[in-house]
N, C-alpha and C positions, 0 to 999 in steps of 0.2 A: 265488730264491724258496723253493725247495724245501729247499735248501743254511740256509736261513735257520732253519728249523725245529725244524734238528739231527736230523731224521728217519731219513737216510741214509746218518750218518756211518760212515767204514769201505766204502762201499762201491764197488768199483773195484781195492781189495786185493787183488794175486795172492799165494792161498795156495799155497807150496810144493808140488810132485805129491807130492816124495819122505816127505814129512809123513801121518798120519794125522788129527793134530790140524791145526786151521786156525792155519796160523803165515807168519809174512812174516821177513824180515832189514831193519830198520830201522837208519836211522843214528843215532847215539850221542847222545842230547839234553846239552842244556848243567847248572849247576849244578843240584842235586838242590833242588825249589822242595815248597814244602808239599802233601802231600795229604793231604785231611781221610778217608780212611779208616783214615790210621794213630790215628786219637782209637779207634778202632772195636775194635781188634786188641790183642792181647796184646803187653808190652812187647819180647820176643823177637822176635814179627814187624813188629812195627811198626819194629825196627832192620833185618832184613832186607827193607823195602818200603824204605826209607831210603840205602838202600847198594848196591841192584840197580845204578844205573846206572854203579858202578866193574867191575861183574863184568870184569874180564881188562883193563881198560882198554883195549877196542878201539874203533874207527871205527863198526862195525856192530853190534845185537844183535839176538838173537831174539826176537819178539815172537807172543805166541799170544792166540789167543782161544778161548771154549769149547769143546768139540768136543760137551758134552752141557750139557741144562738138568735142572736136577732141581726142576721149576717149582712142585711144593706138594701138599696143601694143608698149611697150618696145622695143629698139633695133631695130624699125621697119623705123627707118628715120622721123618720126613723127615730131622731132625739125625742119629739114628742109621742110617737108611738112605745118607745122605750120605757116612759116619765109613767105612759099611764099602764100601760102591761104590771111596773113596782108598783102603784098607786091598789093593785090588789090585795086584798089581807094575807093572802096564803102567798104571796110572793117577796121576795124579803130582797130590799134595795141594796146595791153595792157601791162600793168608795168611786167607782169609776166606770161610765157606761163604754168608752172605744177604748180598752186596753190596746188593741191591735199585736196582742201576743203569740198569737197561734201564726198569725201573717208574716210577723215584721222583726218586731221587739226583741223577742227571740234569739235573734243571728246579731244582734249590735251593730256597730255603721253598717250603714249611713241611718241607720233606722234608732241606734240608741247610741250614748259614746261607747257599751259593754254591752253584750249578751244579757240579755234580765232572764234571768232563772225562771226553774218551774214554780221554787218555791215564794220569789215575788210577785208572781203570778196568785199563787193560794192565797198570797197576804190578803189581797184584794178584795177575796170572798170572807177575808176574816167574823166583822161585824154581820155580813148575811150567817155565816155558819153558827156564832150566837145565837140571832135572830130563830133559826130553824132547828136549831136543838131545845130552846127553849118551848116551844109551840106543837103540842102533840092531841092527835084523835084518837078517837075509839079505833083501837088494833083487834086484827082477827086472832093475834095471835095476845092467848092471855098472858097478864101480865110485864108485856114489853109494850111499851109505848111505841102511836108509831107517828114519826115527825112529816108532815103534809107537805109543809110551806120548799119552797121551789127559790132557785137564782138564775139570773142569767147575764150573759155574755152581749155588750150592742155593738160590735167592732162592724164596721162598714165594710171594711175591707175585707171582709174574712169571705164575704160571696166571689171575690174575683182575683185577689191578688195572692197567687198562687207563685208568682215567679221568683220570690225570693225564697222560697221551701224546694225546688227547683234548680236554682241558681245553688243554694247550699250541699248539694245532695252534688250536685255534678263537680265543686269545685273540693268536695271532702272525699270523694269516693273515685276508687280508679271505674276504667270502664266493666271491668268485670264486674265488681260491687258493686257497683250503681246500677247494672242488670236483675244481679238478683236481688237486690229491694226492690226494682221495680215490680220485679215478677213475682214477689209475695202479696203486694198491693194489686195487681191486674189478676193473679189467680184470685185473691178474694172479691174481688170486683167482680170478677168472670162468675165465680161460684152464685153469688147473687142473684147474677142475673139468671144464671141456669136455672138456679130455685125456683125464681118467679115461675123461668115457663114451665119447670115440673121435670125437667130434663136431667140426666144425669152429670157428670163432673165429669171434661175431657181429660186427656191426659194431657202432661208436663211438657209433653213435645210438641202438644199439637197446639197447646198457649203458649207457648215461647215462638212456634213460629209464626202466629197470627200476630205476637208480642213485634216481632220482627218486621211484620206488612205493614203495622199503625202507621197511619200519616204523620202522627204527632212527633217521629222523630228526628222528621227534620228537620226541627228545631230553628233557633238565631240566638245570636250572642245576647248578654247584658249587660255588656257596656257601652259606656256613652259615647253617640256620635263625638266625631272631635270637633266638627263645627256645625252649627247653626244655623247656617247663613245661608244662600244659594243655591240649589245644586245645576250649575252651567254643566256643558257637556255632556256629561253622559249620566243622571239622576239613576237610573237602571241599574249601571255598572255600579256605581257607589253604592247603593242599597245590597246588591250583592257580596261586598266586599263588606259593610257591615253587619250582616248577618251571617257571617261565614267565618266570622272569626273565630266562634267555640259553637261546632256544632252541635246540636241535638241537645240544650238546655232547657228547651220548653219540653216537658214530659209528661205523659199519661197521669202521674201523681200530684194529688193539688192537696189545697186546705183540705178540702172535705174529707179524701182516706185517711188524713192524719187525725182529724178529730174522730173518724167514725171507727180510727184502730183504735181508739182510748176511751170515746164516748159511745159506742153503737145506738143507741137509746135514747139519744139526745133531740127534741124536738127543734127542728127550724122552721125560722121565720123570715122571709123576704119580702120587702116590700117597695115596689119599683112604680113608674110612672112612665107617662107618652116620653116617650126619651127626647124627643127635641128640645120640650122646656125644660127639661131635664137637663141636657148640656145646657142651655140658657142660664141659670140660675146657676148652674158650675161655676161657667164662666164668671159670671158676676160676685158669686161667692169666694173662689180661689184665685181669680187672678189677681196677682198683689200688683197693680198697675193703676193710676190714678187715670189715665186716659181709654177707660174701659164705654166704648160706644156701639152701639146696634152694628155700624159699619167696619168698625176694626172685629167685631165676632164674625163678621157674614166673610170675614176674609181668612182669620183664625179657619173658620168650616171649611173654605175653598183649597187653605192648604194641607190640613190635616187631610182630606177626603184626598186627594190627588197622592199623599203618602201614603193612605191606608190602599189603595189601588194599588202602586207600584209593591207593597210588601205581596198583598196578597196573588197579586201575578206570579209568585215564585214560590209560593207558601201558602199552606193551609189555613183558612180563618182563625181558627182555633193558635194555630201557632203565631200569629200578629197580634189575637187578643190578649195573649198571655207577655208575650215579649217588651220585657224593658227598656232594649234600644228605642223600639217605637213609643212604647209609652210615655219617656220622654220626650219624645223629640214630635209629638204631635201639640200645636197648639189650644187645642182642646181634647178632654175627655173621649173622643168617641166611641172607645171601648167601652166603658161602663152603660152605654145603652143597650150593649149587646147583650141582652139576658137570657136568650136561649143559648147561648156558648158555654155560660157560667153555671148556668140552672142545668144544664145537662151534664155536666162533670157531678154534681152532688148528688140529682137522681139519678146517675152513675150506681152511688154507694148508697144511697139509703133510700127506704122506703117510700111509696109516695107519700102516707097517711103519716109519713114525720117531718113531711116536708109543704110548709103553709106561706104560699104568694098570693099575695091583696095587692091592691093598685091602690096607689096614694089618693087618686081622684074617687074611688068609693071612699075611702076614710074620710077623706074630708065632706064630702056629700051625706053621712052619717055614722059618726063617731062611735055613738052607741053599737050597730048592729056588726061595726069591725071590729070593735075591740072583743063581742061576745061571741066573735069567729075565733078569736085568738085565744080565747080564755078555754074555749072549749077545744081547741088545738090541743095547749098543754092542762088538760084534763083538771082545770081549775072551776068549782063553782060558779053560778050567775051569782051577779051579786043582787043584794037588795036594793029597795027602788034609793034610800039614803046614799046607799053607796055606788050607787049609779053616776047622781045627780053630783056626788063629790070630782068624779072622775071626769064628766063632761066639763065639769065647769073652770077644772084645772089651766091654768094660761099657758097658751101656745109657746114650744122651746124650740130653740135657735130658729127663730125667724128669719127670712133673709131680707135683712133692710138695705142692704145696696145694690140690690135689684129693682126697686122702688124707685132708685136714682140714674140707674142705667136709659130707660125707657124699653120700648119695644121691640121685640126682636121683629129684624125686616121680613116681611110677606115673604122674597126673595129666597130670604135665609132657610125658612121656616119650610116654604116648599122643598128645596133643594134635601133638608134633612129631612123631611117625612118619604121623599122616595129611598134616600140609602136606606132610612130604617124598618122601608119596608119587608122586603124581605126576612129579614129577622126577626120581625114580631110574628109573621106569615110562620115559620119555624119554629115560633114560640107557642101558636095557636096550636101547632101540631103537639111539639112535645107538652103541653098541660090540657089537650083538650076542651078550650075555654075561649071560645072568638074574641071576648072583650078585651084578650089583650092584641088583638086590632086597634083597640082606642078608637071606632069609630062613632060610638056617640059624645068621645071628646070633641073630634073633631066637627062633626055636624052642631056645635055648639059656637066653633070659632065664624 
């Protein structure tokens, strides 16, 4: 049942001790069979994902999986943050920074034309799993080498888009089975948290019926509005009727339990910004529309906000941020600003001290002193001053040059979004303990 889901592939995998990265020694698969993420890659690696499984032509090879996620958001600089995190010696580069496989890939349409395997998933870490078998220190344990160097995962998605592992899980599973996955995922969640405060483990009845009170299961559907256009009459009633179609889709279980049933150990990284230019730069980046201007966004905001209003009048934050009906049918992002929604489903399941949020406006303010917050996250060396000055000097990746062409987002716009967003940074301040993500010495800068 559970097995049937795909929820817990991978897990049972003894990862090597002598390893830092999570890696196993797999036996040699048979002819090299198509994977659809070499369509993805550059011609160079996509021959290199293609030709991994001759490496040395042996019986067994090495196979790894992330050691870190570099989970999002969007628009946050994350590509160039990605570029230099590999640009470290003990970190070993992959065919492909946003697989978006734990998110998306995974389940096939609309996301791929097939399901992509776990095992073209591993392809991807092929050349890092070289890379890191190759590369060994001084081990405590005599005799066995032990390999240092590290990989990681840069799917953007992997911080918020939790609704198609969700969506899968409700549309593979009756209601009974879909209880009790849930309820292995919320007792391990539950146990966690117990741990922290030092508390004992409730019983099975008394987390099934707290399981029972969540908000989160009041769910709304994932499919698509049938039209786009108007909503005359009764906007209210229509929204009702589309979120009512398959209840209780939005659920307790996200990316995060999934990676953290297979990864426990896994270091994250987030890296977010003032959400308003955040949606700004979205905008300008993803809207595939030639007529993209300051005033057609300041109106994109006016209806998106007036939709996010009407869901949440009937439903829980948390279940409008996750829900696809809406995710579509908003003109802009404006979920993806909401990073206490997201960031609190992960510190849900894993530890704080594995879980590392910078704001893109430090980064960019001093490259050096963020990058050797992150290096020293995932337990990697400073480096030396040569290899410092390599890294600073590295050229900025996926710049957004049609932002450049857009102009300025309107004063209008800009105010209107810093009060939605306040709130949520206010809740974000709470759950991380750290005022600056107030953003207000961004703001006292504008």
């Amino acid at each position: 049942m559970v097995e049937s889901v795909d929820l817990f592939n991978g897990v049972g995998l003894e990862f090597l001790p002598n390893f830092k990265n999570p890696c196993w020694y797999d036996r040699q698969g048979g002819p090299v069979k198509e994977n659809l993420f070499a369509s993805l890659l550059k011609p160079a690696s996509a021959a290199e994902l293609v030709s991994h499984q001759n490496y040395n032509k042996r019986s067994y090879v090495l196979r790894c999986l992330p050691y870190f996620f570099l989970i999002g958001q969007p628009k946050c600089a994350t590509t160039d943050v990605f570029q230099r995190i590999n640009m470290h010696p003990d970190v070993a580069g992959t065919l492909l920074k946003g697989p978006h496989w734990w998110t998306r890939r995974r389940y096939g349409q609309p996301y791929s034309p097939r399901p992509i395997t776990f095992v073209e998933y591993l392809d991807l870490f092929s050349t890092a799993a070289v890379d890191i078998e190759a590369h060994c220190a001084n081990s405590t344990i005599p005799g066995v080498p032990y390999h240092q160097k590290i990989t990681g995962d840069g799917s953007t998605s992997t911080l918020w888009d939790g609704s198609p592992t969700m969506n899968h899980m409700y549309s593979t599973l009756n209601k009974n089975s879909t209880r009790k996955v849930l309820q292995l995922f919320f007792n391990k969640r539950e146990g966690f948290t117990h741990q922290l405060r030092g508390s004992g483990t409730e019983s099975s009845a008394e987390a099934d019926d707290r399981l029972n009170q969540r908000k989160d299961f009041e769910g709304c559907c994932f499919s698509n509005p049938a039209s786009k256009g108007d909503y005359a009459d009764s906007e209210r009633t229509l929204y009702r009727q589309l979120f009512s179609i398959q209840p209780g889709i939005v659920l307790p279980v996200t990316t995060a339990d999934i990676i953290h049933a297979v990864l426990p150990r896994s270091r994250i990284i987030a890296v977010i910004r003032e959400p308003a230019s955040r949606l700004y730069s979205s905008y300008a980046f993803f809207t595939k529309n030639t007529d993209i201007t300051p005033e057609n966004f300041d109106k994109a905001v006016d209806s998106s906000i007036q939709k996010w209003k009407l869901c949440t009048a009937q439903y829980s934050e948390r279940t409008c941020a996750y829900n696809k009906t809406l995710q579509y049918d908003l003109e802009v992002r404006l979920y993806n600003g909401m990073y206490n929604i997201f960031l609190r489903d992960w510190l849900n399941v894993f530890p704080k001290d594995q879980v590392l949020v910078i704001r893109m406006e430090d980064y960019h303010q001093d490259i050096s002193a963020t990058m050797a917050s992150i290096y020293a996250h995932l337990g990697l060396r400073g480096l030396s001053e040569d290899e410092e000055n390599l890294v600073n000097m590295a050229p900025v990746q996926n710049k957004n040059r049609k932002k450049s062409n857009v102009g300025k987002m309107l004063n209008k716009t800009a105010e209107v979004l810093r009060k939605f967003y306040e709130p949520y940074n206010d809740d974000l301040v709470a759950l991380l303990g750290d005022a600056k993500f107030l953003w207000q010495d961004y703001y006292a800068k504008l």
